[in-house]
N, C-alpha and C positions, 0 to 999 in steps of 0.2 A: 600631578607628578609627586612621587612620594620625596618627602626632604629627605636630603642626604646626610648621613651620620656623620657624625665630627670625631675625629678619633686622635688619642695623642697616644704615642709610644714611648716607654720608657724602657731603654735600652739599645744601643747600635751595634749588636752582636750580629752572629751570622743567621737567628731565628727572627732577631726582628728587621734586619735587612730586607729579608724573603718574605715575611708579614705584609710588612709595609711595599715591597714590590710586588705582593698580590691584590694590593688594596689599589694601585693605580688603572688596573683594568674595566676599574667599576665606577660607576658614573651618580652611585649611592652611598661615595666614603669619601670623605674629603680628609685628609692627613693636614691637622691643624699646626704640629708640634710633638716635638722629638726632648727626653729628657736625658743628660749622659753626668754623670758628675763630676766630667770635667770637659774645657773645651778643647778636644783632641781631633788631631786631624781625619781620624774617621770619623768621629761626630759632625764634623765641618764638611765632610764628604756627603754624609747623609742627609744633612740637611740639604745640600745643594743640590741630591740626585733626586732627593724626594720634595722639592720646593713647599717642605716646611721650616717651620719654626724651630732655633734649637735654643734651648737653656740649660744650663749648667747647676741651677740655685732650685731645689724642691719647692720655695715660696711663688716661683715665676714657672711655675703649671698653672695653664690654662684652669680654671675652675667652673669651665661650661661646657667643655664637651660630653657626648654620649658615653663616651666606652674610652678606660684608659686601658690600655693593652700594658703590664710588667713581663720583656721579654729580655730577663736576664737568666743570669746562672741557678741552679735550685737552692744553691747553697746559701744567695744572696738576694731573695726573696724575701723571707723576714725581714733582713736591713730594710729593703724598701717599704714597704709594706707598714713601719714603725716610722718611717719620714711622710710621707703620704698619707698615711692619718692624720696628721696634725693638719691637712689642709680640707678636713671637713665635707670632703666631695660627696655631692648630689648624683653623679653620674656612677656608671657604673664601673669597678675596676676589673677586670682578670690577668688571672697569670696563664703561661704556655706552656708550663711544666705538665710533665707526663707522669711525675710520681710524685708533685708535692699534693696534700690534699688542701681543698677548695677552703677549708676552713683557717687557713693561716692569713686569710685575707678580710675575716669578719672583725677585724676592728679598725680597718680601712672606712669604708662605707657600709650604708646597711644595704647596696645593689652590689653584691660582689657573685664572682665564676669562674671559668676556668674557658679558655679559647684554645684548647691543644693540637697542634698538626700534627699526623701522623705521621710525616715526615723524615727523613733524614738529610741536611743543610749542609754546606758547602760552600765555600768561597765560589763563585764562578759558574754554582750549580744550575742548570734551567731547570724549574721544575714546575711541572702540571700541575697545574690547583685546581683544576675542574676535575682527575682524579683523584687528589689529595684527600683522604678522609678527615673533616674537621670534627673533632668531638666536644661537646658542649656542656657544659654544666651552669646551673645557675642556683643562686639560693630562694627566690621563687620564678614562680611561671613568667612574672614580667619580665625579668633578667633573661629567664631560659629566651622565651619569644625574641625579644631584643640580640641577646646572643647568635640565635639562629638566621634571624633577619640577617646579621652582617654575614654569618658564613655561607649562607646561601646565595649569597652577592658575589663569595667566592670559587665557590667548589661544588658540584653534584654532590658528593656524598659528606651528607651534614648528620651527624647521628649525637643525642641525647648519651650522653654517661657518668655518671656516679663517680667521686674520688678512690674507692675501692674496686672496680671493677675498671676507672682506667688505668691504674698502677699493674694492673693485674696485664692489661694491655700492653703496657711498658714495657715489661719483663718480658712478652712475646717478644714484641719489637725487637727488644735486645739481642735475644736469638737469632732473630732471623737478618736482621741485618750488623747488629756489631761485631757481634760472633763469626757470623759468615766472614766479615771482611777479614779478622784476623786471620781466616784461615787461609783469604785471598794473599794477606800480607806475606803468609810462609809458601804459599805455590809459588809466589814470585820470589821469591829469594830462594826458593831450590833452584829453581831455573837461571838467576841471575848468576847465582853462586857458582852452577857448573858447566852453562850459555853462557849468551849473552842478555842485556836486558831488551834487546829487540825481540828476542826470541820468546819473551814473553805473552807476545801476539799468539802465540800456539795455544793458549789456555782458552784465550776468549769466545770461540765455538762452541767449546764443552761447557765453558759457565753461561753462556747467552743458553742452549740449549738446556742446559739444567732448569736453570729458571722457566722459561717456554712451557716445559712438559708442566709445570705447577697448575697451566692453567687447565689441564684438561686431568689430569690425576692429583690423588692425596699423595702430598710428599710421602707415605710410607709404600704405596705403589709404586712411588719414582725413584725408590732408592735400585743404586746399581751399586759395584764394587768388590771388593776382595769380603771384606767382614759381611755385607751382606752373604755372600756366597760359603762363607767359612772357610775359605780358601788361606790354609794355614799355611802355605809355602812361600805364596808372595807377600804376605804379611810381617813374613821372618825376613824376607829380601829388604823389606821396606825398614825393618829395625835396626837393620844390619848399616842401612845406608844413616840413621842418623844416632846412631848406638852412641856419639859423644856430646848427642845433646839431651840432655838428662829430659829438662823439660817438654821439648817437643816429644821423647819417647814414653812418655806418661799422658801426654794429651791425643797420641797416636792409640795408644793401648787402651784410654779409656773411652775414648770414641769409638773404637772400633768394636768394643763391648755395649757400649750404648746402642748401635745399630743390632746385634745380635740380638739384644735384648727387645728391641724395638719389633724387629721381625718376628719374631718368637710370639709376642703375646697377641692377644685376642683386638 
């Protein structure tokens, strides 16, 4: 029986929630301990959903586990990363960031990586991790192997990536799904604004369909629409309806050019 990895999380945000609730499925990760820098009552929650360890103090981190997982903010990374050196760890550290690179972590330990979900997280969210692409970095092949062992405990698709090429992934990402949503954000306020917000159920076939077709065509095949078509009349209708909002008729105008553009080239 292979021994099961010990892992400690540092952070009780919404990525290391969903981490650490992917790591309960598997019978190869034991969740030793949880770090938060203060004792708050989501700290106090997650230690109790995930029957580990919490602490509050950087010196009362475990100093024998396999893999410390840092699943904070990007921005606050560094900070950690400068408390967590000082405690000299032997195991390996990673962070979950999608656009910091793997090397903000080498004066942490000499086993550092990167453990990134492709993911988009949510309070409440259920999410596949045996879909979930995890992507992997390590600073050598022991790390990488190590790394990979754990996400293969979670998810089918475990794939090897570089701090350059996943940043590069990031920036898809963004597209496709933050981007998208704010665009979800303004369907539903047309509709709210001149329905109701019940009536917002009317989108949901056309966005579940939208999505659907991806998997059998390149979104530049799937595209439908007025600007695909050059269809200049209902274009002017569609201006017309939000002509007093500056913003959205600059983000109408320049999308709608994007797709022209899009379909035009080779």
């Amino acid at each position: 029986m292979t021994k099961a990895l010990n892992i400690v999380i540092i952070g009780v945000g919404n990525v290391a929630y969903h981490v650490a609730d992917s790591f309960r499925l598997s019978q190869n990760i034991k969740l030793l301990q949880v770090f938060n820098h203060r004792n708050s009552r989501e700290a106090k929650q997650f230690s109790k959903q995930f029957h580990c360890n919490l602490v509050t103090d950087y010196s009362a981190i475990n100093q024998n586990a396999d893999i410390y997982i840092i699943a904070v903010k990007d921005d606050v990374i560094a900070e950690v990363a400068k408390n967590v050196s000082l405690l000299k760890l032997k195991g390996i550290v990673a962070h979950t960031s999608g656009s910091v690179d793997m090397s903000i972590l080498k004066s942490v330990s000499q086993n550092f990586g990167v453990y990134y979900p492709l993911q988009t997280f949510y309070k409440g969210a259920s999410i596949n991790w045996q879909t979930t692409p995890l992507l992997i970095e390590g600073i050598s092949k022991g790390v990488e192997t190590k790394l990979k062992h754990l996400a293969n405990s979670v998810s089918k698709k475990v794939k090897v990536i570089d701090s350059k090429n996943r940043l590069k992934i990031h920036l898809a990402a963004v597209f496709a799904c933050n981007f998208t949503n704010a665009m979800y954000v303004v369907a539903y306020q047309i509709i709210e604004n001149n329905l109701t917000k019940k009536d917002t159920d009317l989108l949901l076939p056309i966005m579940q369909q939208s999505f659907q077709k991806l998997k059998a065509v390149h979104p530049k095949q799937a595209q439908t629409g007025p600007a695909m078509r050059s269809d200049a009349l209902v274009m002017k209708k569609h201006l017309t309806l939000i002509k007093n909002n500056k913003q959205l008729t600059q983000v109408y105008k320049t999308l709608s050019e994007l797709i022209a553009i899009q379909q035009h080239s080779k």
